[in-house]
LUMDOKOL-150764 format. One record per atom (N, C-alpha, C): residue in three letters; y, z, x. Coordinates in pm, whole numbers, plus 50000, padded with zeros to 5 digits. Layout:
// residues N
alaYZX/...
// end
This chain:
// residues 450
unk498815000050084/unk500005000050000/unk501245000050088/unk502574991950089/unk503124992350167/unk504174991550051/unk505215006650150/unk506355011050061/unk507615003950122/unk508555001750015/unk509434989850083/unk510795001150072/unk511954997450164/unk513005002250188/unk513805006250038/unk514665015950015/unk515555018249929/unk516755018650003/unk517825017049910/unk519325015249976/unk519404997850104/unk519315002950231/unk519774995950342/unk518394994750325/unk518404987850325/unk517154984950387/unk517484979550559/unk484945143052895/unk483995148952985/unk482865159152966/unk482335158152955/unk481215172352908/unk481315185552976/unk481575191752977/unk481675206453075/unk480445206053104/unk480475213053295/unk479095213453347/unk480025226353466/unk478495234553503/unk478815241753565/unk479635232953715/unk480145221853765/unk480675214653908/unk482155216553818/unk481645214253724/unk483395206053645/unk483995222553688/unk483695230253628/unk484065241653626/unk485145244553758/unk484925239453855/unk485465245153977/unk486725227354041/unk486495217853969/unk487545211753970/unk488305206053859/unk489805207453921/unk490785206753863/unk491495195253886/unk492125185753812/unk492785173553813/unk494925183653753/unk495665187353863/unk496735192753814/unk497265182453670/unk497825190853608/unk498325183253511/unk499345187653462/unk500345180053505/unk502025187353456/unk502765175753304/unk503975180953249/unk504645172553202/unk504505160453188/unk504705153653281/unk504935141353339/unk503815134653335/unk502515140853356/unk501495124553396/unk501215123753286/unk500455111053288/unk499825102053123/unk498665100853130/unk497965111553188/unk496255108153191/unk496185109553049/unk495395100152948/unk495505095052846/unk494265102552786/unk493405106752894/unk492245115752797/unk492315129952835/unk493005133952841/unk493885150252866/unk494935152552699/unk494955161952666/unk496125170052610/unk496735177452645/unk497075179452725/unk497395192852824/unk498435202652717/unk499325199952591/unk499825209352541/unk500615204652448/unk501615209552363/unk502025202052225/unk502575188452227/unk502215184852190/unk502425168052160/unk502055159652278/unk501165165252327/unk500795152852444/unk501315155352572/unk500525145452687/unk500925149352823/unk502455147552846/unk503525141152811/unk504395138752818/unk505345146152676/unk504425153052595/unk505345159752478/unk506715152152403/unk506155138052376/unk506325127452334/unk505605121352217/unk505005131552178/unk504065122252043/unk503325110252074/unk503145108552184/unk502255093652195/unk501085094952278/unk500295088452188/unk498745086752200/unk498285077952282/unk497965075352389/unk497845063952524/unk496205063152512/unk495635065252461/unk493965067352520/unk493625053352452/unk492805047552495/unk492715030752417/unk490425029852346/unk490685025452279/unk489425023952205/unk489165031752095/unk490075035152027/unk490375041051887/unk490405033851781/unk490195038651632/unk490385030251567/unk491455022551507/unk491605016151422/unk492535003351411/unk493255011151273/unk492135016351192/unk492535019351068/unk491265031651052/unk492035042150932/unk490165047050914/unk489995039950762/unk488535038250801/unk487135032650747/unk487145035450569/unk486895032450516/unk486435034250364/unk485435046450360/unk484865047450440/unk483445060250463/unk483905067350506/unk485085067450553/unk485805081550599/unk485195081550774/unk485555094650830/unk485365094150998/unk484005109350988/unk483735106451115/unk482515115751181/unk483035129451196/unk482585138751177/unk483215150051173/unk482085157751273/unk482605153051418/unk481515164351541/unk480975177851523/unk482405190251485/unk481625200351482/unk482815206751388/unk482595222151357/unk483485230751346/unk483035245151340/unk484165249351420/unk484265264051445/unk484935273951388/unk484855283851346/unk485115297151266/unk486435297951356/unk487535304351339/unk489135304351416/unk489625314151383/unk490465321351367/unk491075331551304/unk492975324351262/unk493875331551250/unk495025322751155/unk496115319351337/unk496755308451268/unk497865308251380/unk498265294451337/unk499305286751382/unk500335279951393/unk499865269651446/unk499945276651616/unk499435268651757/unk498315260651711/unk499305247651780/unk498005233751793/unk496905236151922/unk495875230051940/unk495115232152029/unk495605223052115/unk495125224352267/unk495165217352379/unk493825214752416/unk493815203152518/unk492855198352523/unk492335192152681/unk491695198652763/unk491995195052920/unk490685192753002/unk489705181853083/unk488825180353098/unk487925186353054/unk487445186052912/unk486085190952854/unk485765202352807/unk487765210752772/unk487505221252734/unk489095218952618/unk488365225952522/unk489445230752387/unk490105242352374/unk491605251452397/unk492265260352427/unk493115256352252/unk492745273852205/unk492705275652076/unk493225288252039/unk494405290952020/unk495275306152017/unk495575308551849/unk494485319651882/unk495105326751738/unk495235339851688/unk495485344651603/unk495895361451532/unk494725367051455/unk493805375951548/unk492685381851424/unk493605394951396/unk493835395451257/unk494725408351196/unk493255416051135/unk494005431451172/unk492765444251125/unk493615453551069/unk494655455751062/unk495915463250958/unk496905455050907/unk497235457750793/unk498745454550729/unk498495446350611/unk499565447050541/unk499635432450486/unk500415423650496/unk499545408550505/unk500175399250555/unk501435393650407/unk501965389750374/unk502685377650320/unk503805371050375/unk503905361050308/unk505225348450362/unk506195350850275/unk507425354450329/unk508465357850284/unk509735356650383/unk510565340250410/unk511215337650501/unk512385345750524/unk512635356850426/unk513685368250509/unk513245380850537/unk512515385350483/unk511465397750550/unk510175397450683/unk510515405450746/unk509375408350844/unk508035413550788/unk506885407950817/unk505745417350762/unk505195426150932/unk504365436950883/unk504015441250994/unk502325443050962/unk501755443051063/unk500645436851071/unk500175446151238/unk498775449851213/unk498455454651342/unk496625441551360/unk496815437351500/unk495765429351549/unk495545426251657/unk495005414751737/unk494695410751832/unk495275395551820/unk495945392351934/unk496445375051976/unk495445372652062/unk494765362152031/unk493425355352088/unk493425340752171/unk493565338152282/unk493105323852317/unk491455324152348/unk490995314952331/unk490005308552246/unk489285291352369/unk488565299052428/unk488325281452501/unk486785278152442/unk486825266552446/unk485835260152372/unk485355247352417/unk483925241552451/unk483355227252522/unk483785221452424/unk484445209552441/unk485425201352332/unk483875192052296/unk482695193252335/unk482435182452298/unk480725188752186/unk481095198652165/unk480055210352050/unk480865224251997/unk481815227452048/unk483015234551963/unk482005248652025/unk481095252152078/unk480535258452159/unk481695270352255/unk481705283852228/unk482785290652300/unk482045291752463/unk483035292752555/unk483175293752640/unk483655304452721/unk485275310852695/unk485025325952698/unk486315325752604/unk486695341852600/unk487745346352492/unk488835355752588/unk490175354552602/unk490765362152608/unk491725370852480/unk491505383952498/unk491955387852346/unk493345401952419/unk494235407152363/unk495155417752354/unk495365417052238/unk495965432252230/unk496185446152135/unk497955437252098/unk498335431651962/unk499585425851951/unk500015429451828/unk500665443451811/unk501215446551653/unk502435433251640/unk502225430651494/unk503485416951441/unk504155424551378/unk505805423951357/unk506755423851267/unk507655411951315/unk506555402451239/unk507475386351170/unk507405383151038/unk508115373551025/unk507805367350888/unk507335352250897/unk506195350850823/unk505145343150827/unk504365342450935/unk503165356150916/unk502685360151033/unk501015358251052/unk501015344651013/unk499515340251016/unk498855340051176/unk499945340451280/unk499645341551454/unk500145333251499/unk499765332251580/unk501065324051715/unk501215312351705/unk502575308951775/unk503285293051679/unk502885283451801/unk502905292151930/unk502825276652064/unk501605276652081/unk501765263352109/unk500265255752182/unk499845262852301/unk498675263752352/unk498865266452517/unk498645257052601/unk499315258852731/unk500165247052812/unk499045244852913/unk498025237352975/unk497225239453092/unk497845228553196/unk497835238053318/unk498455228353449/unk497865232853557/unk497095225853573/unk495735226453723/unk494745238353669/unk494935245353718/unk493785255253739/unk494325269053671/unk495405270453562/unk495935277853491/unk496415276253374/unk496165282953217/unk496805277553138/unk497665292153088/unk499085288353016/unk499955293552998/unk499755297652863/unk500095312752828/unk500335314952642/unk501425318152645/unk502545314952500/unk503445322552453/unk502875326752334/unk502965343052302/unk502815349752168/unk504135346152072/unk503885351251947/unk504465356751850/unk505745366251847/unk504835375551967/unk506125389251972/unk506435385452128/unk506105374752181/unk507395376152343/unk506135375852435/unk504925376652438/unk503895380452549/unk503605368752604/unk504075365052748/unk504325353852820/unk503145357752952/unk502195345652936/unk501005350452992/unk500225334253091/unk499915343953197/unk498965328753243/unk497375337153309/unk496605326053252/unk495345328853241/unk494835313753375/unk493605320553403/unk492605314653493/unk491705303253386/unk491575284853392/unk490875280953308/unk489855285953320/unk489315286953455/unk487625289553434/unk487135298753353/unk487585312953335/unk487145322953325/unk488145332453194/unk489005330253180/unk490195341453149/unk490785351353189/unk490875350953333/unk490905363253416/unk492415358853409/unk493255373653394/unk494535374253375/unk494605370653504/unk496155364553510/unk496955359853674/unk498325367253673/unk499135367253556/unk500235373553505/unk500465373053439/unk501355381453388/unk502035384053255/unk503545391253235/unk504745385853155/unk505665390053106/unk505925395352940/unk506925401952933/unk507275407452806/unk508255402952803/unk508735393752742/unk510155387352682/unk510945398652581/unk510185408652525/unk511295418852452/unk510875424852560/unk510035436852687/unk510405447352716/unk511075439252875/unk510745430652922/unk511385427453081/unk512805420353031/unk513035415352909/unk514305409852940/unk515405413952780/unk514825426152698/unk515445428352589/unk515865424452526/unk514695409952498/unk514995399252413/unk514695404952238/unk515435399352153/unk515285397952021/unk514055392451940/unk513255392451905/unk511915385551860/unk512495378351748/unk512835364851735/unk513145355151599/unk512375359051486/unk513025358151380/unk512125365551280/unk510845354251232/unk510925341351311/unk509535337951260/unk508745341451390/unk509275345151499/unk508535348451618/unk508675336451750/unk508495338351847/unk509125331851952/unk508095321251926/unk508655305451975/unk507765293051917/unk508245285952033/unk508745283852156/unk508975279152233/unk507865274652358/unk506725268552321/unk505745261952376/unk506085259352547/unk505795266552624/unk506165272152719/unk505935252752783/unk506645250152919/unk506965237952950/unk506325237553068/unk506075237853174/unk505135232853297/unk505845219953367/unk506665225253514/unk507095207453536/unk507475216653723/unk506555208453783/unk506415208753901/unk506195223453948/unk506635231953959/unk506425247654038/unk506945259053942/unk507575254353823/unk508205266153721/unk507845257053584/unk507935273053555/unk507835276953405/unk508525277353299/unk509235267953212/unk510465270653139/unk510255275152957/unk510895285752923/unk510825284252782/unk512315295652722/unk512475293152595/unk513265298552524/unk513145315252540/unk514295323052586/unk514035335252573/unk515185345052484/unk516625340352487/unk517395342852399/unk517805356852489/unk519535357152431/unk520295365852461/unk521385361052579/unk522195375252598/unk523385367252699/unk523245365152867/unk523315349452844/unk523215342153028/unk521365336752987/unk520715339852929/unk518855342152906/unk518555331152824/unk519135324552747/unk519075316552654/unk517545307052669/unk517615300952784/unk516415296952850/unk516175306553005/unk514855308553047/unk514565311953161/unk513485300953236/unk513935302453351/unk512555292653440/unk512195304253526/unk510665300153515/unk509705313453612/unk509255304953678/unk508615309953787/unk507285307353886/unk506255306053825/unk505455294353795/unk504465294753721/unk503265299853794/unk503335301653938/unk502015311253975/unk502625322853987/unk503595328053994/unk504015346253972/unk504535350253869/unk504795340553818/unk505635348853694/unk507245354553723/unk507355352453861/unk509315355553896/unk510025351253842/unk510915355853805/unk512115347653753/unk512825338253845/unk513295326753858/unk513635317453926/unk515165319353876/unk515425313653741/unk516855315453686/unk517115314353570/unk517935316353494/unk518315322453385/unk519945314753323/unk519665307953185/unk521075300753164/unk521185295953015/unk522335297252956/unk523065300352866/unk523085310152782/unk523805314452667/unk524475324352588/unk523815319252471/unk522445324052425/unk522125313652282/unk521005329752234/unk520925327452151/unk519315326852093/unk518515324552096/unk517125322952143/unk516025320152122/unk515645307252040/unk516195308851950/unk515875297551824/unk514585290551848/unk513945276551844/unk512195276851792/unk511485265951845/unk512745257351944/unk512625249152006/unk512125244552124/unk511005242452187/unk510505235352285/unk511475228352410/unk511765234652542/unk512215227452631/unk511395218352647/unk512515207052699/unk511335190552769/unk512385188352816/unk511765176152935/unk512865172753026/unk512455156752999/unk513715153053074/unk513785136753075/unk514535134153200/unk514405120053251/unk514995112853334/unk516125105353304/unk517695106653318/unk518495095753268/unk519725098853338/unk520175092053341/unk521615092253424/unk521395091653578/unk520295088453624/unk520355089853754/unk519735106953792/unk519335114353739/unk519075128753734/unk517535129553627/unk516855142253642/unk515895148353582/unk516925155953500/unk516575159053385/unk517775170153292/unk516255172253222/unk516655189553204/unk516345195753133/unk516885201953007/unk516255198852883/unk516805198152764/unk516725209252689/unk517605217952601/unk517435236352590/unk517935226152439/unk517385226852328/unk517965229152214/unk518305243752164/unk519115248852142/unk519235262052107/unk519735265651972/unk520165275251917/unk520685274851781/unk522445270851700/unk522755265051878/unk524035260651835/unk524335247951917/unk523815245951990/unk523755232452038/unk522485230052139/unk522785211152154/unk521965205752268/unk522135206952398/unk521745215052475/unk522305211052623/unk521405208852721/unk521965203552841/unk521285194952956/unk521525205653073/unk520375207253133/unk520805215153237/unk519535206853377/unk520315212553472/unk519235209053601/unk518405216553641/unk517025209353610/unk515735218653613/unk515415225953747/unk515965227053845/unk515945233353969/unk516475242653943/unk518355242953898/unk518645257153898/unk519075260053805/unk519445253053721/unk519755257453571/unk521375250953550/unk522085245253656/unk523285242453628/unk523385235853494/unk524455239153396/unk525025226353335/unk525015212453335/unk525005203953250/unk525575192153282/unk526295188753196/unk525735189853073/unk526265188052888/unk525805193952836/unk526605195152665/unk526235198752578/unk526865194952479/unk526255193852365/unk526655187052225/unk526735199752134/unk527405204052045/unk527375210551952/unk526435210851863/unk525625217851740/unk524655216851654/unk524255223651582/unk524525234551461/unk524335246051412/unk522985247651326/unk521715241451333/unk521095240351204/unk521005254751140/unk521325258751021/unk520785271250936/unk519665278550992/unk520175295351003/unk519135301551011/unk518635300251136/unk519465296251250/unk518805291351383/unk518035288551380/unk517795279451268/unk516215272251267/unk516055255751372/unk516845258851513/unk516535249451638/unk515395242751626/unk514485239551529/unk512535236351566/unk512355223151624/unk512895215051579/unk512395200351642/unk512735193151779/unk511805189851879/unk512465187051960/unk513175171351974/unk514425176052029/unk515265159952069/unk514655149352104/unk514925143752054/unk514225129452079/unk514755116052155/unk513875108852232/unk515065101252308/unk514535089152276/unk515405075552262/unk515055059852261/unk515615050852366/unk515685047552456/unk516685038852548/unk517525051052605/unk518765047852573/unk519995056152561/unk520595066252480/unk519355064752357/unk519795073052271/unk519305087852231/unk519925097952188/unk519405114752178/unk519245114251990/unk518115120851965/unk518275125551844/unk517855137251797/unk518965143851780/unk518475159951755/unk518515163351580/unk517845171851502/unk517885171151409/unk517585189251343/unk518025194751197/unk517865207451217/unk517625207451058/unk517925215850973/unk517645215750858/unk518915218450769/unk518755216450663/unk519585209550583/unk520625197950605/unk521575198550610/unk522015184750687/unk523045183450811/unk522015190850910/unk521985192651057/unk521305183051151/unk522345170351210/unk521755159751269/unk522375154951390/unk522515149551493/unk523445147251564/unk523015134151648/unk523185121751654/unk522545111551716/unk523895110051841/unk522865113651973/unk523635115452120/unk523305104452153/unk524655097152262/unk524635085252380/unk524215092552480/unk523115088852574/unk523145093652707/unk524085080052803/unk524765087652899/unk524915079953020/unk524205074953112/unk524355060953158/unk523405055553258/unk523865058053381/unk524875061253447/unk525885061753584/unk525765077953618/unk525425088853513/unk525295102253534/unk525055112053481/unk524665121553483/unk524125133853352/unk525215137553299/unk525595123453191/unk526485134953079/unk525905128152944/unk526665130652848/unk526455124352719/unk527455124752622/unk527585119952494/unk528515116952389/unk527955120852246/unk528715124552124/unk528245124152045/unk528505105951977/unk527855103851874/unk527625090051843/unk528135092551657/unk527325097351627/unk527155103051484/unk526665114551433/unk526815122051315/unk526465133451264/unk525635132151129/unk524445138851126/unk524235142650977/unk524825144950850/unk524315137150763/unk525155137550627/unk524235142050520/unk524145143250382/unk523395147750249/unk522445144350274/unk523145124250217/unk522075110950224/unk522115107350311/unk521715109950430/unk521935098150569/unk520835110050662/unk520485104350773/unk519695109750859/unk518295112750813/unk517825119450863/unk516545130250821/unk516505141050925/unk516665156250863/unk517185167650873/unk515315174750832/unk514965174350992/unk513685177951057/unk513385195951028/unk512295201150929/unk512205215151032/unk510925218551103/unk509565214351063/unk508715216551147/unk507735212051237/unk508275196951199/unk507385187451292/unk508625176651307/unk508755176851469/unk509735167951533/unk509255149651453/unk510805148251494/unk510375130851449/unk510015123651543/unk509915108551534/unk509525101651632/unk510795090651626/unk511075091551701/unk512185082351757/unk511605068951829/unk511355054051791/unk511105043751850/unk511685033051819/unk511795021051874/unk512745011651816/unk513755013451775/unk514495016651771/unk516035020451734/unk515675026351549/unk514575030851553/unk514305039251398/unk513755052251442/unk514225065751360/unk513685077651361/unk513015075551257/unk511705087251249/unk510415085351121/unk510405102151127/unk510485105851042/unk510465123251052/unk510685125650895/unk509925142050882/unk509975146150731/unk511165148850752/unk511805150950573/unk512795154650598/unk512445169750532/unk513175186350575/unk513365196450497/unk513925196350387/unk514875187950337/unk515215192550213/unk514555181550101/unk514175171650116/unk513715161150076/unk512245163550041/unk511635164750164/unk510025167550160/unk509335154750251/unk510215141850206/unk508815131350183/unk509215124650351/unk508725114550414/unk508975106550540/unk510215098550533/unk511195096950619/unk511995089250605/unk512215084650688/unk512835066550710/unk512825062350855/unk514545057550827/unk515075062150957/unk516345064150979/unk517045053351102/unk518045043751031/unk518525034951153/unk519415042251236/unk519085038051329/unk519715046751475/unk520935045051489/unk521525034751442/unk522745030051465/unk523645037151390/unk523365045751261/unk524515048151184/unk524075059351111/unk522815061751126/unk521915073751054/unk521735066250900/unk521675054850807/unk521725054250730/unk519995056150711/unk519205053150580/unk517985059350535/unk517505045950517/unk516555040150598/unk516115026250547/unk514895029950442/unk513985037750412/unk512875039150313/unk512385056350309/unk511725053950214/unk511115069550220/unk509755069050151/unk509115076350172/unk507605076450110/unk507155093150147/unk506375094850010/unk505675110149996/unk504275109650082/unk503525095550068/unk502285092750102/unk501865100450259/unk503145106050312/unk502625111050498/unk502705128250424/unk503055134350329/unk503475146550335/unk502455148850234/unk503085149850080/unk501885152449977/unk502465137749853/unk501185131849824/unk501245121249770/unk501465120849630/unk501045133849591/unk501025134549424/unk502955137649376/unk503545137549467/unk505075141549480/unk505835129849440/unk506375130749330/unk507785122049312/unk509185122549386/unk509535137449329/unk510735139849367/unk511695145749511/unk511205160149489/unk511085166849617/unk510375178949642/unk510025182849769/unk509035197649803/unk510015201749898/unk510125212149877/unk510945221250003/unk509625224550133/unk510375219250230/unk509525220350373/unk508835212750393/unk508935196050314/unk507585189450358/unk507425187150461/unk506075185750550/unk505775184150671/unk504685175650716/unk504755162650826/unk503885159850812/unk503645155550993/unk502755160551098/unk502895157251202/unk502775141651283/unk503395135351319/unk503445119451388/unk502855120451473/unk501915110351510/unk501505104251636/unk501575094051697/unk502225089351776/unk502815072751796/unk501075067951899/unk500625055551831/unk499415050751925/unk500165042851996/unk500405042952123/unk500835036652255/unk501065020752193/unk501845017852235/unk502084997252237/unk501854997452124/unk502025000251984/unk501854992651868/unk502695000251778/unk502574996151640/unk503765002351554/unk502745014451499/unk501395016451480/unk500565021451400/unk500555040951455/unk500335046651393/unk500565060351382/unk499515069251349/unk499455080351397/unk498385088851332/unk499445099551224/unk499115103951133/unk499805112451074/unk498825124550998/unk499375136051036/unk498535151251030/unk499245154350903/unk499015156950785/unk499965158450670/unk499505173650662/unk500325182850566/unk500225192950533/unk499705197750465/unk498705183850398/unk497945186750298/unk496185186950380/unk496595185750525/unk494445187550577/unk494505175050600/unk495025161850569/unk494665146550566/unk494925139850673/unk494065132650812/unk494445125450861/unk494705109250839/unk495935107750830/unk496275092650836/unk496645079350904/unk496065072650883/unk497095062451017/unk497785051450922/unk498785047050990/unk499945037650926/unk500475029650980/unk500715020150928/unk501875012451023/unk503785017750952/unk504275023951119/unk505405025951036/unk506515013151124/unk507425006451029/unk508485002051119/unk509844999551023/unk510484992251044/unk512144992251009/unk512114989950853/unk510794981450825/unk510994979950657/unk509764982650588/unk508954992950663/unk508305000450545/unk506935009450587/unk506605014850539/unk505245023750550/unk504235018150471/unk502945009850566/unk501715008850527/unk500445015050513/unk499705019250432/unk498885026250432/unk497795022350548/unk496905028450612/unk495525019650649/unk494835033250677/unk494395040650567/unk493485045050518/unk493785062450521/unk493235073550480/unk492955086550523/unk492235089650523/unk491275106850569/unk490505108850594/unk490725127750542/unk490365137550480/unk490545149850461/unk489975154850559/unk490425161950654/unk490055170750805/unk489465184350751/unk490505190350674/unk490355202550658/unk491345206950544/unk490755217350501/unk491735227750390/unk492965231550440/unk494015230750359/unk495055241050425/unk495165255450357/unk494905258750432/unk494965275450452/unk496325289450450/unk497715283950504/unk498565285750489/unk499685283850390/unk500195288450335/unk501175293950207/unk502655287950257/unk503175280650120/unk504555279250146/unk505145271450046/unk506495282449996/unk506945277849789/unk506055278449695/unk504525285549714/unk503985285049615/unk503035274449618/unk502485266249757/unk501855255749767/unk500755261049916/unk499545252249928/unk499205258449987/unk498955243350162/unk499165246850251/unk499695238150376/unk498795243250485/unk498745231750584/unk498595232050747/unk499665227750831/unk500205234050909/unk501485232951010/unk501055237351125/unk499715231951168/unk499805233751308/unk499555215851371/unk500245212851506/unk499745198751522/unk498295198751583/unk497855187851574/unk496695181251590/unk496835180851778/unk495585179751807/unk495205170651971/unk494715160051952/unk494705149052020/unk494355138952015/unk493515139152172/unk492485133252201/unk491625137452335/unk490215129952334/unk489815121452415/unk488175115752443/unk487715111752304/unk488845100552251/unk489015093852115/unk488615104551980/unk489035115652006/unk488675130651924/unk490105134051844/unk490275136651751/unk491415147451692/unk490705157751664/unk491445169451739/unk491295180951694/unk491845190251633/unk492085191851506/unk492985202451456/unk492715215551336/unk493315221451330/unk492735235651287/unk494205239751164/unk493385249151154/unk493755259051012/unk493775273751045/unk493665283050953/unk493665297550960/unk492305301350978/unk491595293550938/unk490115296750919/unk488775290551063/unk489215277451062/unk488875272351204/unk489295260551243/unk488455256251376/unk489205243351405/unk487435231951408/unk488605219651379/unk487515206451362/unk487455199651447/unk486545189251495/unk486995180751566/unk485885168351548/unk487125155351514/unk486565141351439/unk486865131251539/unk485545122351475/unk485385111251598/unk486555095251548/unk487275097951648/unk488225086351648/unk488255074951707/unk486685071851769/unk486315059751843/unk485995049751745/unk486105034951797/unk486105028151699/unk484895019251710/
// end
């Protein structure tokens, strides 16, 4: 069905065990996940021999494993599945976006042979919650060589040994740096890029911190923000590496060595709800926030600065909150928060070239508050994977004049609560032509070879 524009139109073995292929940011080994959204935390799927469309018979469903609740998407790193979640044993839980619940449990990472869902070992701590919407932890975990990284819920900034789970270090973002815990809980998917550690820590000069990713030192410490929910990533442009801090009041660029300045754009979304990360096309920035919080940035080619271009409007843009958009071709594709349904957005002016419910929940006319639906760009082509909030994997062709169906597949239940509806909001891995993605209850993993 193709919706037309409105308006404008490896197997683990005991050898594997002991080698490591490093894996930072930057590389594109295409059958790795190393952490949210891909080796490059770019939404794009590089691994080749997948399918084209899914099938009328639906897809192979390898295995599944029992999980406990959380957010966090899985990662995925030579032949092993890294799976963080919240087993709660006191409190009661509910979702209630201005109240804290409190909750006494354990924050769990979880490794698993990606290729029988088979555990491998468990690291578990003692983690009382007072958040709101406290199903467990929101970041992915990050693996880079021979260590993978957790961020908790309540601030517990941790690096673990792959082989084994043998702690290496650990920080407290509320007791080492008297940070504030966001009331949905810290979500800043810790970043990995050459010798440090970067993620959101909030408060004054702290805004972001970079550590030593084998000690855990603090390296340095920069801007006056909040925490807010956003994912550092870096990019190459202007002649410079810049490191990108969305925070709860603006975009800014800083230099991943020491933290200097370079720019910053203004950006307030509601509720410091910072979640989506910036997105880049050519020259162009697109940051986006909720309600109608948008800002489409010029980067410079001659040096690390930038411009604003345009701003978010009612009808214009798409005003992102829990799954970043995808920015390609001079079109953004992202849910919108107040809308619900997919919308693809010309770059040039923010106007709304189409919209369709079919990526979020299909039975929807009008609008859902929070629709969400996660993107996956398949390398060189227009076609997409899409993780909807309803359990459904889809693929599509998306481009400037319209959204085609080519087929879905039901993964899993959603398990998680929200307006009275019931959802999955954690992203998917994509890995050894596999998606793997999970719920409160456990995680799946389906065969995507073609």
């Amino acid at each position: 069905m193709l919706y037309r524009p409105f308006g404008r139109m490896r197997l683990f073995s005991t050898v594997a065990a002991f080698c490591f292929t490093a894996i930072t940011a930057s590389d594109s080994m295409a059958d790795n996940w190393p952490g949210w959204m891909g080796p490059s935390r770019d939404g794009v799927y590089r691994e080749k021999g997948i399918i084209d469309e899914v099938p009328a018979e639906g897809l192979k469903v390898k295995w599944r494993t029992p999980i406990a609740g959380g957010y966090a998407g899985p990662a995925v790193v030579d032949g092993r599945v890294f799976v963080f979640d919240y087993q709660k044993t006191a409190g009661e839980a509910f979702n209630n976006p201005g109240e804290r619940a409190n909750l006494q449990g354990q924050e769990r990472l979880t490794v698993l042979e990606a290729g029988s869902g088979k555990q491998l070992w468990q690291y578990a701590y003692n983690c009382p919650y007072s958040i709101s919407y406290p199903a467990g932890p929101r970041c992915t975990p990050t693996v880079d060589g021979g260590h993978v990284y957790i961020l908790g819920s309540e601030g517990d900034l941790q690096a673990l040994r792959v082989t084994d789970g043998e702690l290496v270090w650990k920080r407290s973002l509320k007791e080492d740096f008297s940070a504030e815990v966001p009331i949905w809980g810290f979500s800043a998917h810790p970043l990995v890029d050459s010798d440090l550690l970067y993620t959101m820590v909030g408060g004054d000069g702290q805004g972001i911190v970079a550590f030593d990713k084998l000690t855990g030192e603090v390296k340095w410490k920069a801007i006056d923000s909040a925490a807010g929910y956003c994912p550092p990533s870096i990019i190459e442009h202007g002649g410079a590496r810049q490191l990108i801090a969305y925070t709860p009041t603006s975009v800014t660029s800083l230099d991943p060595a020491t933290g200097k300045q370079y720019w910053s754009i203004p950006i307030e979304p509601s509720f410091e709800m910072s979640i989506a990360r910036p997105m880049v096309d050519g020259d162009l920035m697109y940051a986006s926030g909720i309600r109608t919080e948008a800002v489409m940035i010029e980067l410079a080619n001659d040096r690390p600065s930038a411009k604003e271009i345009w701003r978010g409007e009612p009808k214009n843009a798409v005003h992102s909150a829990n799954a970043t958009p995808i920015f390609a071709d001079g079109v953004v594709y992202g849910t919108d928060c107040d809308q619900g349904s997919l919308i693809a957005v010309d770059a040039k002016d923010g106007s709304r070239l189409w919209s369709t419910f079919e990526a979020t929940k299909p039975d929807e006319k009008r609008f859902i508050k929070h629709g969400t639906a996660f993107l996956t760009r398949v390398a060189d082509t227009d076609r997409y994977l899409i993780f909807s909030e309803t359990g459904d994997l889809q693929m599509a062709k998306l481009t400037a004049t319209g959204y085609e169906d080519l087929g879905r597949f039901h993964v899993l239940e959603p398990t998680s609560e929200c307006f009275g509806r019931s959802v999955v909001w954690s992203h998917p891995a994509y890995s050894g032509q596999t998606v793997f993605a999970r719920n409160d209850k456990e995680i799946v993993a389906v065969d995507l070879a073609k």
